[in-house]
Residue frames relative to the residue before (quaternion, step in Angstrom):
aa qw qx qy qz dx dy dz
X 1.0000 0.0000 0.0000 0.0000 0.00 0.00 0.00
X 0.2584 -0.8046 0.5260 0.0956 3.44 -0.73 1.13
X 0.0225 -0.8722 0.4851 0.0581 3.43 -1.22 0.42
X 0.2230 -0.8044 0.5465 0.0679 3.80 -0.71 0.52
X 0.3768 -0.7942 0.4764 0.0172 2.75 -0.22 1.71
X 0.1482 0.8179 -0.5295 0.1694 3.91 0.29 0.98
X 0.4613 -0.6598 0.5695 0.1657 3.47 -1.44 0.73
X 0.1349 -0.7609 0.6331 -0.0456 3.81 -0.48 1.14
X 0.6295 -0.6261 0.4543 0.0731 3.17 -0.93 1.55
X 0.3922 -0.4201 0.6890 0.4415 4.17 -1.16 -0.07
X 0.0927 0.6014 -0.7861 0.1088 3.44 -1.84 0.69
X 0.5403 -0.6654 0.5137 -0.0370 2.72 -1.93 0.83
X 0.3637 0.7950 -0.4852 0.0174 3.62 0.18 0.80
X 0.5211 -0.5866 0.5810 0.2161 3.39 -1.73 -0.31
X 0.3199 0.6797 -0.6080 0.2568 3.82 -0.30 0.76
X 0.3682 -0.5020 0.7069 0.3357 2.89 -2.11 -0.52
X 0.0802 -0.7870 0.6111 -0.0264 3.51 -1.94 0.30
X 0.0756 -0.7544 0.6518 0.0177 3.48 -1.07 1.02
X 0.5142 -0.4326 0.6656 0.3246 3.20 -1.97 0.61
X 0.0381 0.5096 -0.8360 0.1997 3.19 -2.09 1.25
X 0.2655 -0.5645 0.7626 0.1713 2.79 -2.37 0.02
X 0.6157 -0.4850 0.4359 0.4423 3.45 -1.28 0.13
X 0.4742 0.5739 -0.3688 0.5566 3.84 0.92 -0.34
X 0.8734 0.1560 -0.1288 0.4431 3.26 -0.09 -1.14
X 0.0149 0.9051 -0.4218 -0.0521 3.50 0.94 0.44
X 0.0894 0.8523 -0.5059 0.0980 3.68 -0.28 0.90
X 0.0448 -0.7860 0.5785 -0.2134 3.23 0.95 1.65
X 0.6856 0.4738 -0.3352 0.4394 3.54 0.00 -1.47
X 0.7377 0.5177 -0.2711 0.3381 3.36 0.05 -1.36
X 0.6214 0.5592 -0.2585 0.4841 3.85 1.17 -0.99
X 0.5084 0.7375 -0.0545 0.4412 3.31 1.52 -1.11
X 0.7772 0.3288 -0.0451 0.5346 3.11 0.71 -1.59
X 0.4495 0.7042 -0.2603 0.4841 3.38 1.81 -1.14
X 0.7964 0.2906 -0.1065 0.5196 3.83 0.55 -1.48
X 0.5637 0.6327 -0.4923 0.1989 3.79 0.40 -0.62
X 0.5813 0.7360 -0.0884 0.3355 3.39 1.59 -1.14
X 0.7244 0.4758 0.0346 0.4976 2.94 1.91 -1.55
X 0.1880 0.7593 -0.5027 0.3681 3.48 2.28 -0.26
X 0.8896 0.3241 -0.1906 0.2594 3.28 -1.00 -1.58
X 0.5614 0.7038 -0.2405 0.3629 3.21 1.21 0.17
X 0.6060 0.4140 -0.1594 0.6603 2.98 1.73 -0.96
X 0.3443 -0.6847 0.6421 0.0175 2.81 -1.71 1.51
X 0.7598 0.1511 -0.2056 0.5979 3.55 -1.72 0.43
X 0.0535 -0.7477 0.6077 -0.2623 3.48 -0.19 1.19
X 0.3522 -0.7029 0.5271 0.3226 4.04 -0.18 1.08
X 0.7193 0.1118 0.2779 0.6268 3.87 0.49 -2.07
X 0.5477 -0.5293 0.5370 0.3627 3.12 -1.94 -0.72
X 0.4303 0.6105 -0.5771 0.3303 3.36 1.19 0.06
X 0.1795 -0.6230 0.7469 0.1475 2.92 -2.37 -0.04
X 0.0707 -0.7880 0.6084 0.0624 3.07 -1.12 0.80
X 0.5831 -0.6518 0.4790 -0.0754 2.83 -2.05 1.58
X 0.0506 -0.9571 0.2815 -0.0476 3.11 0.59 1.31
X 0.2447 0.8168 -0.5092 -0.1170 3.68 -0.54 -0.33
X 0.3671 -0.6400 0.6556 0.1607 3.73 -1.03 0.38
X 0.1943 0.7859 -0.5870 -0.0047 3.67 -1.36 0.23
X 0.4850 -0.7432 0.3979 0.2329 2.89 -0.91 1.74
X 0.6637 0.5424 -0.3756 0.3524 3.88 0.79 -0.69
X 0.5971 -0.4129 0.5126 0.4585 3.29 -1.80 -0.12
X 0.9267 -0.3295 0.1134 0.1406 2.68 -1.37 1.04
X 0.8257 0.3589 -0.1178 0.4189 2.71 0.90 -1.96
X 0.5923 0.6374 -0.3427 0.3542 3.00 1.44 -0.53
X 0.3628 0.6600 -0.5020 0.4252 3.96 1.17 -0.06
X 0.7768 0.1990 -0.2957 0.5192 3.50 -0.99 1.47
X 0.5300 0.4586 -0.6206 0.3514 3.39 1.03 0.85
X 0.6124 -0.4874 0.3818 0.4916 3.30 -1.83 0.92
X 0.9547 0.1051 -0.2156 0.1759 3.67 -0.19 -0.93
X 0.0770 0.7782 -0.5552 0.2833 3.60 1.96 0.99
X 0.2474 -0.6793 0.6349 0.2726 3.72 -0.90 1.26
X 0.1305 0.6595 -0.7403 0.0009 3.39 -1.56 -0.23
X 0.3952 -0.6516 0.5885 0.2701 3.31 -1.76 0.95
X 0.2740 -0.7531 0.5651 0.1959 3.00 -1.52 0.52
X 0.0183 -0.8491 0.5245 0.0598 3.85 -0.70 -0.38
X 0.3649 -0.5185 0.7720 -0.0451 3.28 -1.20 1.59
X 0.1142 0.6910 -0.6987 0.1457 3.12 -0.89 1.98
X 0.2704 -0.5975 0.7048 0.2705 3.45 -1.73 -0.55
X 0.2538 -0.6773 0.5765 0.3802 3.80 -0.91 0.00
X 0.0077 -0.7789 0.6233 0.0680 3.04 -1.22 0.49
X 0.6628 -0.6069 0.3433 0.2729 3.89 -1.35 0.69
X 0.7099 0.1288 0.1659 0.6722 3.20 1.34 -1.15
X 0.4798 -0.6999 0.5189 0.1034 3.26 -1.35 1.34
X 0.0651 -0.8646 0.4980 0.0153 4.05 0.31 0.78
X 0.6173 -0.4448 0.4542 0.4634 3.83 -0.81 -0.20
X 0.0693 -0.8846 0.4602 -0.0300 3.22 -0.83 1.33
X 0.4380 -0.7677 0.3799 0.2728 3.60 -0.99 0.64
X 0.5195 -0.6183 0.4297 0.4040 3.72 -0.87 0.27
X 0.5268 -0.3347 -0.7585 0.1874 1.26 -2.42 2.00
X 0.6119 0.5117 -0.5809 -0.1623 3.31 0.28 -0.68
X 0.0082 -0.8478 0.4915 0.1990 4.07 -1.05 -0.25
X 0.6892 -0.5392 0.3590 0.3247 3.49 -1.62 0.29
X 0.0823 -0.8215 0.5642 -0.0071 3.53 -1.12 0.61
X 0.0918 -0.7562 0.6415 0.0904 3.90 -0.57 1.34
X 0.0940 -0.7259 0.6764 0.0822 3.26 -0.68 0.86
X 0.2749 -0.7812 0.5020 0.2492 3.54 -1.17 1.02
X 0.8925 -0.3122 0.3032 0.1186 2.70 -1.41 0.34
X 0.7005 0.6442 -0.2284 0.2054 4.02 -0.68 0.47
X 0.6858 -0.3673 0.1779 0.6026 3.78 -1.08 0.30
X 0.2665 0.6217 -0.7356 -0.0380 3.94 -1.48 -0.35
X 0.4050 -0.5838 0.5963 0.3736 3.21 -1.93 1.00
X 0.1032 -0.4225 0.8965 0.0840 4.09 -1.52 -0.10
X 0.2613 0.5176 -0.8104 -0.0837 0.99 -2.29 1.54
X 0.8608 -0.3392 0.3570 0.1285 2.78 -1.45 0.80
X 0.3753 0.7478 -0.5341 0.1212 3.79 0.00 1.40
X 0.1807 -0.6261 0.7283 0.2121 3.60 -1.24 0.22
X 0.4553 0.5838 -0.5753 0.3477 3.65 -1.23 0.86
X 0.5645 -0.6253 0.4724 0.2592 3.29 -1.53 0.15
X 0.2312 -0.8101 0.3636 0.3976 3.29 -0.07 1.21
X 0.4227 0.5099 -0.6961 0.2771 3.99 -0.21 0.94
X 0.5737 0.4337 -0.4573 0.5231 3.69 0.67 1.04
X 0.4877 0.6148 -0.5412 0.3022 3.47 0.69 -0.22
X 0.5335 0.4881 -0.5581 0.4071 3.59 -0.06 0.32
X 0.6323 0.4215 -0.3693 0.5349 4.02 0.71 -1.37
X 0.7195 0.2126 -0.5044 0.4275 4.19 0.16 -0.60
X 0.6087 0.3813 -0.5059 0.4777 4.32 0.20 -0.13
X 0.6751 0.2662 -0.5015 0.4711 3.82 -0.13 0.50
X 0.3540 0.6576 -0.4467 0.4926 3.92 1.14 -0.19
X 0.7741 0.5079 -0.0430 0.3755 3.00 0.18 -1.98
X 0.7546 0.3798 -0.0810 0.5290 3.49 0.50 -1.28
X 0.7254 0.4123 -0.2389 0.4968 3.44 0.69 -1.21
X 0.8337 0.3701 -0.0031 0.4099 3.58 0.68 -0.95
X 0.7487 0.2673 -0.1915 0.5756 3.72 0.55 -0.78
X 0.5478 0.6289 -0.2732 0.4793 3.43 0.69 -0.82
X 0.6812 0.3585 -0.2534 0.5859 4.11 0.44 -0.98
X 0.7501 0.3517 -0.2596 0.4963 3.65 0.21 -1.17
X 0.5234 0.4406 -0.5379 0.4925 4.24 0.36 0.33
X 0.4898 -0.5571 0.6064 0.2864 2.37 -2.29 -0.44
X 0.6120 0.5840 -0.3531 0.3996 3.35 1.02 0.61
X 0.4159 -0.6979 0.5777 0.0790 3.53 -0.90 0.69
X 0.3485 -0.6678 0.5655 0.3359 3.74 -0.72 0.83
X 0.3305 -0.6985 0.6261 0.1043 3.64 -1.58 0.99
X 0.2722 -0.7761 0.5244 0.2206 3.70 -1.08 0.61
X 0.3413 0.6057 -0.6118 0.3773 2.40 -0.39 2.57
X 0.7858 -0.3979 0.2470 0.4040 3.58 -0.67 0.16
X 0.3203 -0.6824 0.6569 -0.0164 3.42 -0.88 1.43
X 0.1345 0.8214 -0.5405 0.1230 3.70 -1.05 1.14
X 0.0314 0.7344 -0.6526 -0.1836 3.58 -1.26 -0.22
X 0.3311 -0.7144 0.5894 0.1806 2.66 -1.43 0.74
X 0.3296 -0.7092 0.6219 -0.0405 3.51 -0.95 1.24
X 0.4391 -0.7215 0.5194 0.1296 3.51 -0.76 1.30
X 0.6917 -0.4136 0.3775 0.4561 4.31 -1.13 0.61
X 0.6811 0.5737 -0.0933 0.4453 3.76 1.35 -1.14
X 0.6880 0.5986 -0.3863 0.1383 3.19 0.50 -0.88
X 0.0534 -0.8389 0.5344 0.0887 3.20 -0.89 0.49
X 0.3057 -0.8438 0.3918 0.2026 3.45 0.20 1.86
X 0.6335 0.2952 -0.5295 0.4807 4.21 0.28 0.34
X 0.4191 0.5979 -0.6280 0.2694 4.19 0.50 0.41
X 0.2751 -0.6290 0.6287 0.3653 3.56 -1.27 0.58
X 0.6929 0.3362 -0.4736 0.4272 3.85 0.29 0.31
X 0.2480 0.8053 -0.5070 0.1816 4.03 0.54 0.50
X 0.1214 -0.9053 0.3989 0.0812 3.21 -0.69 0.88
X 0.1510 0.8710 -0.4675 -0.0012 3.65 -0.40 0.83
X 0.5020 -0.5189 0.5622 0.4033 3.71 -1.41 -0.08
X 0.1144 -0.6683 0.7143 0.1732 3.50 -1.04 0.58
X 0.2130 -0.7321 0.6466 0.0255 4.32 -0.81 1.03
X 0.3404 0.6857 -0.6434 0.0076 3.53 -0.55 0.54
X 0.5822 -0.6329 0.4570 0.2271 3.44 -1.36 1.13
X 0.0806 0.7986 -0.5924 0.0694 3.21 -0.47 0.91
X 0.0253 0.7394 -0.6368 -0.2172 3.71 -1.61 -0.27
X 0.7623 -0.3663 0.3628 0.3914 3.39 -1.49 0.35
X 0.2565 -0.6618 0.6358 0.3032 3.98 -0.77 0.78
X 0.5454 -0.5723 0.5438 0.2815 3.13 -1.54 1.07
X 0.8020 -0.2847 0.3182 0.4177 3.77 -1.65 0.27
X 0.7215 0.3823 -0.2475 0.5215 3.71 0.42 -1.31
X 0.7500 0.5541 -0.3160 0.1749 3.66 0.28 -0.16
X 0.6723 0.5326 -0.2879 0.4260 2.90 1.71 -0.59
């Protein structure tokens, strides 16, 4: 599994978001929650959408079944405008993350995040940071296609001297 170790700007977006666990996994539903709420949002960046999540634990603990964490179904956008309920605003900061780069249906995404986590992640030189985790998800995407394409974004930094 390859990665590219790229720097990702602060951005502005607009979405909505619920607490979940990997157990209770309410992706679709968040999904279905925001598709409705597109045409609403103004100054739009693109047609992507990005697939967010936040997690309150240490690090390692990302990929337990029942570790809560919020997720969010966003859009970028240029400018923050008056907004309807749920939707709301999101500043994501800034910083290093490795991407990568999958085609596949995402009902495997668990085998490429243990791939990822279990496997690239130990053998680098980088260390997950506590900061958003995202993909980005093309105007198209269509997440039960076996040819779907997306960015996987985890935050990472350089391990320090004592770590490796």
């Amino acid at each position: 599994m390859n990665a590219r170790i790229l720097h990702h700007p602060s951005k502005r977006f607009v979405g909505v978001q619920r607490t979940m666990t990997f157990q209770d996994n309410q992706t679709a539903q968040l999904w279905q929650s925001f598709f409705p709420l597109l045409s609403k949002i103004a100054h739009r960046v693109d047609d992507r959408r990005y697939s967010l999540q936040e997690y309150p634990a240490h690090p390692q603990q990302v990929g337990e079944k029942n570790l809560s964490f919020q997720k969010w179904a966003l859009v970028e956008v240029s400018e923050f405008d008056t907004l309807p309920k749920p939707l709301t605003t999101y500043i994501m900061e800034g910083g290093d993350y490795a991407v990568f780069d999958y085609v596949g249906s995402a009902r495997n995404a668990m085998q490429v995040f243990g791939m990822i986590f279990g496997q690239w992640l130990p053998a680098s030189d980088y260390e997950l940071d506590n900061r958003a985790h995202f993909e980005i998800l093309p105007g198209d995407y269509n997440p039960l296609a076996d040819d779907a394409r997306e960015e996987i974004w985890i935050p990472v930094m350089r391990k320090s001297a004592g770590d490796s």
